[in-house]
C-alpha positions as CSV (number, residue, x, y, z in Angstrom):
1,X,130.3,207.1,26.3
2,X,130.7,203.4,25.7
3,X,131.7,202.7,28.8
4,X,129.0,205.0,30.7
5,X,126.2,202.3,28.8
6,X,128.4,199.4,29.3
7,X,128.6,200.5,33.2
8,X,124.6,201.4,33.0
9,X,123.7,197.4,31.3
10,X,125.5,196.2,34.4
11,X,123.4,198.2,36.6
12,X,120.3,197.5,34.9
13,X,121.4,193.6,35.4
14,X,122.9,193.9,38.6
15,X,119.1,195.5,39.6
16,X,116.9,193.2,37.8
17,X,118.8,189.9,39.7
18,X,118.5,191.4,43.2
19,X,114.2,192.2,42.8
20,X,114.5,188.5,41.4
21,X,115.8,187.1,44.3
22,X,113.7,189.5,46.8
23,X,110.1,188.7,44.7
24,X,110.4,185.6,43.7
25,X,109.2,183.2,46.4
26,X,111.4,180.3,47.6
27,X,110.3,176.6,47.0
28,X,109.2,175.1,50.1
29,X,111.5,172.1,50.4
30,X,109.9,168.9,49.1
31,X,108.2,167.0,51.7
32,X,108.0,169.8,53.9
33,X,104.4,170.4,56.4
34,X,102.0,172.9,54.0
35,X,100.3,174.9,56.4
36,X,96.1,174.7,55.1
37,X,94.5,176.9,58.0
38,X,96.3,180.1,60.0
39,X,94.9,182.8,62.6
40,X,95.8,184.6,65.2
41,X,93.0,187.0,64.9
42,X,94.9,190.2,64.9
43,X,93.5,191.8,61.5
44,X,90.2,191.9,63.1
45,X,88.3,194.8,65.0
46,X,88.2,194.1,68.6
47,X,84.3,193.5,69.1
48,X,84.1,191.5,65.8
49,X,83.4,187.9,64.9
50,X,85.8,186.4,61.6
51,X,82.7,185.4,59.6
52,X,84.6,185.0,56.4
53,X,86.8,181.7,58.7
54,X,84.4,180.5,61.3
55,X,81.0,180.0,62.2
56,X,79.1,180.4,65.6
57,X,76.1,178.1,65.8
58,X,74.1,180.6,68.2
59,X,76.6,183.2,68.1
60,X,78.2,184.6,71.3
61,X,81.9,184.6,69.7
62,X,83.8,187.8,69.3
63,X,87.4,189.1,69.2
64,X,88.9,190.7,72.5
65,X,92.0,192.0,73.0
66,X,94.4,192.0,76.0
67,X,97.2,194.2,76.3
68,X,98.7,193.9,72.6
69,X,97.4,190.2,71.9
70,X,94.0,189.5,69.9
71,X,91.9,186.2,70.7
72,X,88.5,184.6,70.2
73,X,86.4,184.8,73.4
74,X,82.9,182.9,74.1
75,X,80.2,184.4,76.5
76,X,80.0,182.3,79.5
77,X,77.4,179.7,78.4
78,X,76.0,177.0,81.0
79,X,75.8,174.5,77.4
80,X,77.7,173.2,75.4
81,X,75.9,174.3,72.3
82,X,77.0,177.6,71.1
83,X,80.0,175.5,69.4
84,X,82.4,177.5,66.8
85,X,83.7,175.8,64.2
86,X,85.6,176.3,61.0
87,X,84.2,177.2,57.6
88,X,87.0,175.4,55.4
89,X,87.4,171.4,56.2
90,X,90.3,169.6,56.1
91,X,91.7,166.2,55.2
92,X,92.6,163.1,57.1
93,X,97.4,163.1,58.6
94,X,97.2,167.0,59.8
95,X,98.1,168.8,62.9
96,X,95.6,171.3,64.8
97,X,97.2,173.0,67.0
98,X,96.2,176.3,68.7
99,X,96.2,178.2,72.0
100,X,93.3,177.4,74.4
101,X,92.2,179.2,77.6
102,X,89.4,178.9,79.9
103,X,87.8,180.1,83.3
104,X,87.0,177.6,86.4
105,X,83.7,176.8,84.8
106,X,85.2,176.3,81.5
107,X,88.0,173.6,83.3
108,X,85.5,171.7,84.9
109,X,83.5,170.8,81.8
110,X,86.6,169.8,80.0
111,X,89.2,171.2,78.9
112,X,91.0,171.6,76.5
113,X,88.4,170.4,73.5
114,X,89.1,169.6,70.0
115,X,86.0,168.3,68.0
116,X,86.4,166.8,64.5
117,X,83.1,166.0,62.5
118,X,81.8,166.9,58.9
119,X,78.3,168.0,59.8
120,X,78.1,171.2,57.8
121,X,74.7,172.4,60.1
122,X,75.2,171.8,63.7
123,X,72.9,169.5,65.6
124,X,71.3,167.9,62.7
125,X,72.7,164.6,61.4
126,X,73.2,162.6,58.1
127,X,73.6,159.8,56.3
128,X,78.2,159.3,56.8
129,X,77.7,161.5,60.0
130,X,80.5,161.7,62.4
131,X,82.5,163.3,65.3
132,X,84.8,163.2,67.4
133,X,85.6,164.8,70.4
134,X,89.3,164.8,72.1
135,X,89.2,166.2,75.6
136,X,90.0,167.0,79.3
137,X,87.6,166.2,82.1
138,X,87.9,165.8,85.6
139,X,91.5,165.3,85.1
140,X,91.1,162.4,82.8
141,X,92.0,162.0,79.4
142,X,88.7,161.3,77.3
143,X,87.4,160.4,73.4
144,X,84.0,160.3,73.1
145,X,82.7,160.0,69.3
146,X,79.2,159.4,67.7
147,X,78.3,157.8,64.0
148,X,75.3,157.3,61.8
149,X,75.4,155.4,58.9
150,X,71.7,156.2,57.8
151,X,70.9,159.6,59.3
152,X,68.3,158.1,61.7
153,X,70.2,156.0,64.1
154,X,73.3,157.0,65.4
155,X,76.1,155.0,67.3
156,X,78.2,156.8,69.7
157,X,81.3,155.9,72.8
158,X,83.0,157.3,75.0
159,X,86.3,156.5,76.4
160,X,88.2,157.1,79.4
161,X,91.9,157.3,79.0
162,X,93.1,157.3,82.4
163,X,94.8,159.9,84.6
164,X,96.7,162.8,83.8
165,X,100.1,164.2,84.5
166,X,99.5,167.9,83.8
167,X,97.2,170.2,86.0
168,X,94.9,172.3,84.1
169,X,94.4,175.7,85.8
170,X,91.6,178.0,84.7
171,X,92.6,181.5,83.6
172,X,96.2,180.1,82.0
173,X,96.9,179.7,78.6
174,X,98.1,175.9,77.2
175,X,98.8,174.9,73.9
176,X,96.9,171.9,72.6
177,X,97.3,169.8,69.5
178,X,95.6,166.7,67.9
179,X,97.6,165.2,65.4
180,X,95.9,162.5,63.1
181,X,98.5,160.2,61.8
182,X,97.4,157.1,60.3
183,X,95.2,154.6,62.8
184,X,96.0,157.3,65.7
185,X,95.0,160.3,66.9
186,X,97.8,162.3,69.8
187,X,96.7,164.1,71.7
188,X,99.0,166.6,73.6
189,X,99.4,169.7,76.0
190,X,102.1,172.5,76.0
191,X,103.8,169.2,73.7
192,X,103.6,166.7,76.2
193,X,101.5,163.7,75.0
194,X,98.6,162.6,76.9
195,X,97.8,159.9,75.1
196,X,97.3,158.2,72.0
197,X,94.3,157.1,70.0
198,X,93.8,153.9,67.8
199,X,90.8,155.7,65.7
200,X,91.3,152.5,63.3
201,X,89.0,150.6,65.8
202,X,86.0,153.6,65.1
203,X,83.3,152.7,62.3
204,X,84.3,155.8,60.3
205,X,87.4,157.4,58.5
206,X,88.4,160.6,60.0
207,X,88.9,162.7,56.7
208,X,87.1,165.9,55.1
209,X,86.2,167.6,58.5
210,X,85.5,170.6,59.9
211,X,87.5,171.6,63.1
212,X,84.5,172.4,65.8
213,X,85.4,174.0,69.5
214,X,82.0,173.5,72.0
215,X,81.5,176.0,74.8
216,X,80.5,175.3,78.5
217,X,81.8,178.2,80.8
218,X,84.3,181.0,79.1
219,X,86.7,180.1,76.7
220,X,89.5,181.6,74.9
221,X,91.1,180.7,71.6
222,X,94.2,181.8,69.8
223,X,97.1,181.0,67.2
224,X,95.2,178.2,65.1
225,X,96.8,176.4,63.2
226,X,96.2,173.6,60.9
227,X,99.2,171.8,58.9
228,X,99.5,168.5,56.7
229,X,102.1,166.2,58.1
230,X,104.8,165.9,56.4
231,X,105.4,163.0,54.4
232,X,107.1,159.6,55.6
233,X,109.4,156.8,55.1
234,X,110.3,153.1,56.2
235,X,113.1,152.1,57.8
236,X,113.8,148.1,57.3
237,X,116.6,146.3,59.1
238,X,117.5,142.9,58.4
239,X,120.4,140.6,59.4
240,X,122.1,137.7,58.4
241,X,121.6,135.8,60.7
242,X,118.4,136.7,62.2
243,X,117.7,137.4,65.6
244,X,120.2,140.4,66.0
245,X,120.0,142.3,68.9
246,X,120.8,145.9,67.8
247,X,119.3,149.5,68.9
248,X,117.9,152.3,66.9
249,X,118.3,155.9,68.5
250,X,119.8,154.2,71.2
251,X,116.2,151.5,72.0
252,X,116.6,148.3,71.9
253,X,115.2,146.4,68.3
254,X,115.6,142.7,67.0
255,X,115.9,142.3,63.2
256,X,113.5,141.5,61.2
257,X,112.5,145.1,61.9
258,X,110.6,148.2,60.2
259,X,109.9,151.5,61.4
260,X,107.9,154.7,60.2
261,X,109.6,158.2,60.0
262,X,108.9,162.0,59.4
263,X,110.8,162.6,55.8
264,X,114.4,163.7,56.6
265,X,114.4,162.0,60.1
266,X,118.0,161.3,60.5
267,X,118.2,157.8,62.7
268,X,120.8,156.1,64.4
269,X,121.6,152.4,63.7
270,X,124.2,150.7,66.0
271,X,124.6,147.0,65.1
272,X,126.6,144.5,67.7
273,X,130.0,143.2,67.2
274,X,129.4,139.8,67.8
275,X,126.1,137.6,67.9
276,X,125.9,133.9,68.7
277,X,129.2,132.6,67.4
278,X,128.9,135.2,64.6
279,X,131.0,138.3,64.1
280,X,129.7,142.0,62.0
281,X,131.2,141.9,58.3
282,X,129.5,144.7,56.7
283,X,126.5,146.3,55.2
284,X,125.0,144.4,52.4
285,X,123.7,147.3,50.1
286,X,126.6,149.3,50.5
287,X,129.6,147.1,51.7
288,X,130.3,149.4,54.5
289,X,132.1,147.3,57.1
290,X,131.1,150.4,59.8
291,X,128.5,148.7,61.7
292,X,127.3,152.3,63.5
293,X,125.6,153.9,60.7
294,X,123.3,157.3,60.7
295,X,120.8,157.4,57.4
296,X,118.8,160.4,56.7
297,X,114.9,159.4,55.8
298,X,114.6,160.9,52.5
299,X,113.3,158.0,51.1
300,X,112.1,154.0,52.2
301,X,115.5,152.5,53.0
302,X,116.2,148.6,53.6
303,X,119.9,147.5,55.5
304,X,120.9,144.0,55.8
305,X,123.4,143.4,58.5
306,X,125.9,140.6,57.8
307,X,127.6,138.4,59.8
308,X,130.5,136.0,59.5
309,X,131.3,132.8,61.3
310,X,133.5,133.6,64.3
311,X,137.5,132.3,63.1
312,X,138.7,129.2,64.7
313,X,141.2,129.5,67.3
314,X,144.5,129.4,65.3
315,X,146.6,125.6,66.1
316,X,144.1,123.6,65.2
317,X,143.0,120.8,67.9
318,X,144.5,121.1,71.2
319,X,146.3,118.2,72.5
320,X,146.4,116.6,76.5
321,X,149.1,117.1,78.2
322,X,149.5,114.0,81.1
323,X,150.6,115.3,83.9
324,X,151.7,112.3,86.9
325,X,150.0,111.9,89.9
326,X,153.1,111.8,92.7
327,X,152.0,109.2,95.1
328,X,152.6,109.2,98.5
329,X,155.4,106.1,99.7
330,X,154.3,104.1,101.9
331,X,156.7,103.9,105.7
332,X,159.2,101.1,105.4
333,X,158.7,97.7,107.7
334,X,161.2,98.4,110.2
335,X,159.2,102.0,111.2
336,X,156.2,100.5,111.7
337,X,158.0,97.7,114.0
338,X,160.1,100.5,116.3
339,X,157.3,102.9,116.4
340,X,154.5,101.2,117.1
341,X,154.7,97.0,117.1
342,X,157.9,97.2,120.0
343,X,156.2,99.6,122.2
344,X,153.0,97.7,122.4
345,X,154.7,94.7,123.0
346,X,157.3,96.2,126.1
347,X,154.2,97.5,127.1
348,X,152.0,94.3,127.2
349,X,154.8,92.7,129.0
350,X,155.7,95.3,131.6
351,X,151.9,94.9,132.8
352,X,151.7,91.3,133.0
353,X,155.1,91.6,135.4
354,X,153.4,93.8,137.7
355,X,150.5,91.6,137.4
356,X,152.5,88.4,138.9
357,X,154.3,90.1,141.9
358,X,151.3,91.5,143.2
């Protein structure tokens, strides 16, 4: 019997650890991207608008379905004023990414669209007022935003990015994404950046927004998604001496130099062997005389390469060796007089002989 209920506590034990570990949720490792916003739209009746996440100023939003997949469609509006929009707002270094299609009339108007603004009732502004609109038009890149500091008056701009790479076809599905990091907003398609932003140079903060789609033609949504960036470090390499030509991730860098990365960005660091009379020692926080080093960006790290002066060659000064010059001696008297005196002189005379006779 006691060892039935010794046999039966184990059980009871064994039990209680394993629903532990299968309900007890995992910690998200630190640093990690905490997701704020997620839909996909397939808990919803086909027909329906998701009221409790979005609003649509005007209406004309609903959930359709294709084959398996669930999506937000808009009516085919000839305005861009039936704009949906998110009912929760989010802060300031996120990522919006979602799906995005649209039809020919949809393309032409621009496409794809991502708005951010924090006006709360569409069309009517306020003192702090902003937007700003991310887009694709006529094969350009474009940033057009608008501000008003009073509620009366409002600034605005508009600015044309250049060219494309990527052809936008109507009736295909692309993923877009906006990702506000800093001073910048990136912009990119199916995760191929068309361009980058400097939002530092606008007379607003982007922070506490709403995320707003406009309409003009159909369009298609899907798979929204909006994430916090994860948190990041800097990476600061020094030298002694300055100057060093060295290469991080295989680019080309000269210390002093700092860069910015994603927490647990593992980097590459590849110093030279020699630099201007100098050779590598070692690594001054560590004393590691390895001078390729990877670090993983857990935290703000600082490396100081150091250098040596290059050894003297061993013998000390070197010293000159004369070498003679072997002159050339000059023909002896008696040469010159039978090679070249006596024949002029038989000569001379032979012609004054003929000379006479004649």
């Amino acid at each position: 019997m006691k060892l039935k209920a010794v046999s039966g506590i184990m059980l009871t034990l064994l039990l209680t650890s394993a629903f532990a570990v299968l309900f007890n949720p995992v910690p998200k490792a630190l640093g990690s991207p905490q997701v704020l916003f997620e839909e996909d739209f397939e808990s919803y009746v086909v027909g329906s608008f998701p009221s409790d996440k979005f609003y649509a100023h005007w209406g004309g939003w609903s959930v359709t379905q294709e084959d398996a997949n669930k999506f937000l469609r808009s009516e085919s509006y000839s305005g861009a004023d039936y704009l949906l929009r998110t009912q929760q707002k989010f802060p300031g270094n996120t990522t919006i990414e979602l799906l995005y299609r649209a039809d020919a009339s949809g393309v032409a108007s621009g496409f794809p669209a991502i708005r951010l603004d924090n006006n709360p009732i569409p069309q009517v502004i306020f003192p702090g007022y902003f937007g700003v609109h991310t887009s694709v038009w006529s094969n350009k890149a474009w940033v057009d935003w608008e501000y008003s500091a009073d509620g009366v008056s409002c600034e605005t701009g508009m600015v044309d990015l250049g060219q494309i790479t990527i052809p936008i076809q109507p009736g295909l599905w692309y993923k877009i994404k906006d990702v506000l990091n800093g001073k910048y907003v990136s912009f990119y398609i199916d995760d191929s950046l068309i361009f980058e932003y400097d939002v530092s140079s606008l007379p607003f903060v982007i922070d506490d927004f709403f995320v707003t789609w406009t309409t003009w033609g159909q369009k298609d949504i899907d798979n929204i998604k909006v994430s916090t960036l994860p948190p990041t470090h800097t990476l600061a390499i020094n030298s002694s001496p300055t100057g060093v030509a060295f290469t991080v991730d295989g680019v080309s860098r000269t210390t002093p130099w700092s860069g910015t990365y994603s927490e647990g960005a593992s980097v590459s660091l590849v110093m030279p062997e020699t630099h201007d009379g100098y050779v590598w020692s070692h690594w001054q926080e560590d004393g590691d005389p390895n001078r390729i080093k990877a670090v993983t960006m857990d935290t703000n790290i600082t490396l100081t390469g150091v250098y040596a002066p290059a050894p003297k060659p061993v013998g000390g000064k070197a010293t000159p060796i004369n070498i003679p010059i072997n002159k050339p001696e000059l023909p002896a008297l008696w040469v010159w007089l039978s090679t070249i005196i006596f024949p002029l002189v038989a000569t001379a005379l032979y012609v004054k002989r003929r000379k006479k006779k004649q």
